[in-house]
N, CA, C and O atoms as a MOPAC input file, in Angstrom:
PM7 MOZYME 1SCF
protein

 N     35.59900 1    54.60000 1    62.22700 1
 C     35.45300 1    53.29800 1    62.86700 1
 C     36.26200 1    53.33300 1    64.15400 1
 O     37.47100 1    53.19000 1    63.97600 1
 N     35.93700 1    53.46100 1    65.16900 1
 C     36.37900 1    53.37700 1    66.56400 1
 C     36.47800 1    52.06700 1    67.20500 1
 O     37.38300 1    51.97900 1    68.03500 1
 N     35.73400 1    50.99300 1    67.00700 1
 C     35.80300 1    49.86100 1    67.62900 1
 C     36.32900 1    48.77500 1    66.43700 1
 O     36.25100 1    48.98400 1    65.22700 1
 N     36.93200 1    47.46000 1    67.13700 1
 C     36.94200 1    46.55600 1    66.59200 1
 C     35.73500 1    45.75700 1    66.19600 1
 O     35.87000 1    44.93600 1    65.28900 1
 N     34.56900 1    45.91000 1    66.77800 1
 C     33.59500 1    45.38800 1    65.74100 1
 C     33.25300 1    46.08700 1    64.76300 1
 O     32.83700 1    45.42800 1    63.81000 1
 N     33.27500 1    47.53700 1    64.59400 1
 C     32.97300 1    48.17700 1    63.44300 1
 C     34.00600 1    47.60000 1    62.27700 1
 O     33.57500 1    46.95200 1    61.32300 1
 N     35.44100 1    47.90800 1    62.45600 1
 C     35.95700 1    47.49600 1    61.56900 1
 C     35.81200 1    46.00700 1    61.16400 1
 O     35.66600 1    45.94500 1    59.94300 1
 N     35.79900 1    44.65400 1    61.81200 1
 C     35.48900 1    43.36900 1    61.25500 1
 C     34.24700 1    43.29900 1    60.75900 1
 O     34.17300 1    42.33000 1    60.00300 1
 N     33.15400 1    43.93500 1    60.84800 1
 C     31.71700 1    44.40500 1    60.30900 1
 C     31.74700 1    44.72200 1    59.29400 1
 O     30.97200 1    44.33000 1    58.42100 1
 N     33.10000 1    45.90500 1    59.07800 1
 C     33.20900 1    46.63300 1    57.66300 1
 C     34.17900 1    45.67000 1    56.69600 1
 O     33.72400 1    45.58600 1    55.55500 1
 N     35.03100 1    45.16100 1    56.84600 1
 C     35.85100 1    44.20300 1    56.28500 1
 C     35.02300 1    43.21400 1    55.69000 1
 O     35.14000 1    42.96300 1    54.49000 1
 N     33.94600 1    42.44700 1    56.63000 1
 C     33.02200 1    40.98000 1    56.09700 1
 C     32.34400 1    42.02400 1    54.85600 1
 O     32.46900 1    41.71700 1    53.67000 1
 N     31.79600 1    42.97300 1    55.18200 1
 C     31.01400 1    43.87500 1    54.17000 1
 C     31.69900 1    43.75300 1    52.90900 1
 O     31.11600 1    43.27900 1    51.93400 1
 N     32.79900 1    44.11600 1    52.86000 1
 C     33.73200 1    44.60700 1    51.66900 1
 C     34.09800 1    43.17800 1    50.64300 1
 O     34.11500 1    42.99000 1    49.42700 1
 N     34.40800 1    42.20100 1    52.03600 1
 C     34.91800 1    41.03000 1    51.07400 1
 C     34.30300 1    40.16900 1    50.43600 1
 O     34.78300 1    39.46000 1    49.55100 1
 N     33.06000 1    40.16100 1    50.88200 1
 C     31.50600 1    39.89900 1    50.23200 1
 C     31.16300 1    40.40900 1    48.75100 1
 O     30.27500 1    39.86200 1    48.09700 1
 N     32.02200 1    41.64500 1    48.18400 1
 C     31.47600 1    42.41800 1    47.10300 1
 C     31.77500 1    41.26200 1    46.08100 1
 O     32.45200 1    40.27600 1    46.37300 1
 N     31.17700 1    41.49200 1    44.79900 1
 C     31.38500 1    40.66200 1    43.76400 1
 C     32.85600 1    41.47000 1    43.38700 1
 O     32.98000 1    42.66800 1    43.64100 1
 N     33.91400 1    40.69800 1    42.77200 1
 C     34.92300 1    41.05100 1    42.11900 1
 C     36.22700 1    41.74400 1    42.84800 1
 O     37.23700 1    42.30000 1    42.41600 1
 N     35.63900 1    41.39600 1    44.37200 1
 C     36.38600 1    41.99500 1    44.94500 1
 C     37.71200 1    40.68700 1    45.51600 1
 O     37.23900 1    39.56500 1    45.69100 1
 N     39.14400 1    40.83000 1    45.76100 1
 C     40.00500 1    39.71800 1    45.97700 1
 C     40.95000 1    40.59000 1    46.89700 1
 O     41.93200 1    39.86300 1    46.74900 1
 N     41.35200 1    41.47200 1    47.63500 1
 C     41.90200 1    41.92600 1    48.61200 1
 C     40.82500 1    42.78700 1    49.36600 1
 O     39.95700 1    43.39400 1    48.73800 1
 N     40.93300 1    42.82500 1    51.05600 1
 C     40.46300 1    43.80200 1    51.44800 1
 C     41.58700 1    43.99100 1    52.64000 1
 O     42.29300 1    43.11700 1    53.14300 1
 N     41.53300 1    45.47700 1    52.95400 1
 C     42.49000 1    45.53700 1    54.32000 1
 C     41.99700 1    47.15600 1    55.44700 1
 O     40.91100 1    47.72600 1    55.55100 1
 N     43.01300 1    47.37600 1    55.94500 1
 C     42.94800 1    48.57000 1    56.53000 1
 C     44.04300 1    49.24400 1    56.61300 1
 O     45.13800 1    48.74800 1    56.87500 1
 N     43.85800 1    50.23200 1    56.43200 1
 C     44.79100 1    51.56600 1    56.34200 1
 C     44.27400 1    52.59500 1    57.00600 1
 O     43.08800 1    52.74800 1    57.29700 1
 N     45.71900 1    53.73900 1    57.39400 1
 C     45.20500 1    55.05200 1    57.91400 1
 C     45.96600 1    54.85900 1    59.28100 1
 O     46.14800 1    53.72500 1    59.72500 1
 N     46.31600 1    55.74800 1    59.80200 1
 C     46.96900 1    56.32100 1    61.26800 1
 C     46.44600 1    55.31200 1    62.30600 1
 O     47.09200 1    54.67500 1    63.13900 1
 N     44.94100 1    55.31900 1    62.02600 1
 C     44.00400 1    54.88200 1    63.47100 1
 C     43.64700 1    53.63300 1    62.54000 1
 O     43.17500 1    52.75800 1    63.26600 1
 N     43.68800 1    53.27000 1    61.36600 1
 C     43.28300 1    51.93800 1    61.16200 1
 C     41.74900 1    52.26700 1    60.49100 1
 O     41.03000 1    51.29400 1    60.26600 1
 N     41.40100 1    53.20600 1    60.26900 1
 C     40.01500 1    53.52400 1    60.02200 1
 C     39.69700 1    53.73100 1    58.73800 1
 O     38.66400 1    54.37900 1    58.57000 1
 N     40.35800 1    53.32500 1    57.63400 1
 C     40.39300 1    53.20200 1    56.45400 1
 C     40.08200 1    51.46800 1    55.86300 1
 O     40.69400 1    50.45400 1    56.19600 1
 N     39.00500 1    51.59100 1    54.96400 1
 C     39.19300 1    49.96500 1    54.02000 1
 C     39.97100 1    50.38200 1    52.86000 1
 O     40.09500 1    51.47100 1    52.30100 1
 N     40.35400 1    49.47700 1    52.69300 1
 C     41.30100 1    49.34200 1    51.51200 1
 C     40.54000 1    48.18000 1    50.40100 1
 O     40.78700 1    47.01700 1    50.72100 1
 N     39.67800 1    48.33400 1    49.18000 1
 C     39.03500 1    46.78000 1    48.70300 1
 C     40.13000 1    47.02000 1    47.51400 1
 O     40.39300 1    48.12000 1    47.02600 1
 N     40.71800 1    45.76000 1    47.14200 1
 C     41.12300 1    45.36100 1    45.51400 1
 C     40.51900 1    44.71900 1    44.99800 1
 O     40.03000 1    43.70000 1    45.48500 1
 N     40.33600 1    45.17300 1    43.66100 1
 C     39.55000 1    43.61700 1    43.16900 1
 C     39.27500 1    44.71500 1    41.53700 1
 O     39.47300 1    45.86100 1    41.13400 1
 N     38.68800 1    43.36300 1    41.06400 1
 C     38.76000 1    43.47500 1    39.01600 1
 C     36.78100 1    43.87800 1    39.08200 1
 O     36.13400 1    43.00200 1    39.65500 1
 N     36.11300 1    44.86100 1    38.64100 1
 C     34.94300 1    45.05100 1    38.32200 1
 C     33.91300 1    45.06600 1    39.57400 1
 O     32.76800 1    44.64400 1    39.73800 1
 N     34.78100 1    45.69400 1    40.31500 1
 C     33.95700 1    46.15100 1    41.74700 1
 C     32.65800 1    47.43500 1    41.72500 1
 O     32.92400 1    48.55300 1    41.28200 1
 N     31.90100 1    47.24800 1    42.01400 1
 C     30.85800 1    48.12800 1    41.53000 1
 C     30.67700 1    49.14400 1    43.11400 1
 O     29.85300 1    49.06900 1    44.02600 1
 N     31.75800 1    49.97700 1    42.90300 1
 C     31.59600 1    50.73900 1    43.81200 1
 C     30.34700 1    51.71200 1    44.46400 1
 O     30.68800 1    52.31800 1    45.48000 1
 N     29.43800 1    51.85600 1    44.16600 1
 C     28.29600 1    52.22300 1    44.32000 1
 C     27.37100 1    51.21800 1    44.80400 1
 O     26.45700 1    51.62000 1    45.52400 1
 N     27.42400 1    50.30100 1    44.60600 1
 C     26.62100 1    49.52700 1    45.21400 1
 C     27.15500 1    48.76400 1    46.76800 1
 O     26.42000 1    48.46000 1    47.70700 1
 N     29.07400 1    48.53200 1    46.65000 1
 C     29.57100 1    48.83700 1    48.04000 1
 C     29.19000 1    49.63800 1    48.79400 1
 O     28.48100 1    49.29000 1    49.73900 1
 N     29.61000 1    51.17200 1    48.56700 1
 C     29.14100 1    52.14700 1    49.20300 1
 C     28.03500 1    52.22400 1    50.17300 1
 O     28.09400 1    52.50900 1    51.36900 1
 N     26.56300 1    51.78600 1    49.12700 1
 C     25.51500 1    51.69900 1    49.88300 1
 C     25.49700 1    50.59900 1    50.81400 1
 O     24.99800 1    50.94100 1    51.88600 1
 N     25.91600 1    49.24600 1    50.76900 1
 C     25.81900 1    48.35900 1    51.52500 1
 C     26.57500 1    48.54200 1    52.81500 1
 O     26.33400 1    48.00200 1    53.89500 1
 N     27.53000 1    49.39900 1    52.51600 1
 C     28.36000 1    49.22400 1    53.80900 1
 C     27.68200 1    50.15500 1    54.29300 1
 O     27.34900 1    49.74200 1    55.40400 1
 N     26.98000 1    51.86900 1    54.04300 1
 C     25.68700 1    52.41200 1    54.98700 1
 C     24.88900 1    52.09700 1    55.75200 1
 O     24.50000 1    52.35400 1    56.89200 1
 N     24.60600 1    51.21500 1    54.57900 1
 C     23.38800 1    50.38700 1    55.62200 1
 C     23.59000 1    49.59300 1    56.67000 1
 O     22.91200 1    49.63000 1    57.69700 1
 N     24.45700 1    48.89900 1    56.47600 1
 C     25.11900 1    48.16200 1    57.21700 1
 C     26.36400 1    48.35600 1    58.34000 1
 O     26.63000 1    47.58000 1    59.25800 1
 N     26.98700 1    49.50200 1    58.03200 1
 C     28.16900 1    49.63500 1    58.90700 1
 C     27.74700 1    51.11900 1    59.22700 1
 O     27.54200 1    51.32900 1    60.42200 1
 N     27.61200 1    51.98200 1    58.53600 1
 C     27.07900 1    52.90300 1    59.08900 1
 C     27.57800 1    54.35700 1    57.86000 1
 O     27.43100 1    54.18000 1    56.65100 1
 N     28.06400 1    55.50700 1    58.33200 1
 C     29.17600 1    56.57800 1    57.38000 1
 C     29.70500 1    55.68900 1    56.61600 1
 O     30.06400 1    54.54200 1    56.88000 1
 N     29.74200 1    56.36600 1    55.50500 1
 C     31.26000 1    55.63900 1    54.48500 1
 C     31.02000 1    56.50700 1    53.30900 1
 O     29.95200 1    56.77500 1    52.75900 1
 N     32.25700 1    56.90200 1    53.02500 1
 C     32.41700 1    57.45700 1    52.00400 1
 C     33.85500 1    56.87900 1    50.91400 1
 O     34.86300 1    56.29800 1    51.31600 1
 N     33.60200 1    57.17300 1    49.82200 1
 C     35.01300 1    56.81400 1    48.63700 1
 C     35.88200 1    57.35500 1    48.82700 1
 O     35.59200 1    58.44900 1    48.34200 1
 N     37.26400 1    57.47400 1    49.37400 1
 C     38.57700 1    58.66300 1    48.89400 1
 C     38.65800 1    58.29900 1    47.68600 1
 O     38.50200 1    59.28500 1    46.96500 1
 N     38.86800 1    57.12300 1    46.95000 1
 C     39.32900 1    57.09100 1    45.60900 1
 C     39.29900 1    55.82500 1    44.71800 1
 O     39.69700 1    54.75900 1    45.18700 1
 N     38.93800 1    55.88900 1    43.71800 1
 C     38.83000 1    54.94900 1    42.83500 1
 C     39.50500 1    54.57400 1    41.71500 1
 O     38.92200 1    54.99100 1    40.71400 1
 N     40.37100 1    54.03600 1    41.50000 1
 C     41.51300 1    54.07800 1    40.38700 1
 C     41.82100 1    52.33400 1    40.12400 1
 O     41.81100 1    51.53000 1    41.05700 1
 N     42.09000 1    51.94700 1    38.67500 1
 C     42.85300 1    51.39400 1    38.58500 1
 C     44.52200 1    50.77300 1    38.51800 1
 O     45.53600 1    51.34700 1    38.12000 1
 N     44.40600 1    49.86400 1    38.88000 1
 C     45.28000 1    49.16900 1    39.74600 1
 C     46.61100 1    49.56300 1    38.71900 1
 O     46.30800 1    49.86900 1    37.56600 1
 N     47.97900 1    49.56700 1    39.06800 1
 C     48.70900 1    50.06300 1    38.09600 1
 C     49.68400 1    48.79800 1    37.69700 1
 O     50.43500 1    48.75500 1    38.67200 1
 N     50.04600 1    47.85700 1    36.90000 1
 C     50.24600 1    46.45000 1    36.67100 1
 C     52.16000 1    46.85700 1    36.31700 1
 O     52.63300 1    47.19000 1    35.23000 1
 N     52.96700 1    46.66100 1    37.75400 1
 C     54.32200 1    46.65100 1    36.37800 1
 C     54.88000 1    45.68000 1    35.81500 1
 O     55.02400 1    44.53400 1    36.24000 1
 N     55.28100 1    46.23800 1    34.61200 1
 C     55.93700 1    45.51300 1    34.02100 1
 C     57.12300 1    44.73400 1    33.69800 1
 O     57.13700 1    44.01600 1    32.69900 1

């Protein structure tokens, strides 16, 4: 993501997902999303933001780690 419309493009994308309740950016250049959220159906993000924003790929998918 090089421009500021790509990234606010990709952000509306993300925060739109069902189940999703944080989104942000990360990374050196800012070119990272960051989504949180409870029963996010990552695959179906994925594709929407293709279509829509353009490249995108997963670094990682994990649940959230709760302390105690």
């Amino acid at each position: 993501m090089n421009s500021g419309k790509c990234q606010t493009k990709a952000l509306r994308v993300a925060a739109i997902a069902d189940g999703v309740y944080t989104v942000g950016l990360e990374g050196a250049e800012k070119d990272e999303v960051v989504v949180i959220g409870e029963g996010v159906n990552v695959v179906k993000l994925i594709t929407t933001m293709r279509k829509k924003v353009g490249h995108t790929i997963a670094i990682s998918v994990a649940e959230e780690k709760k302390g105690d």
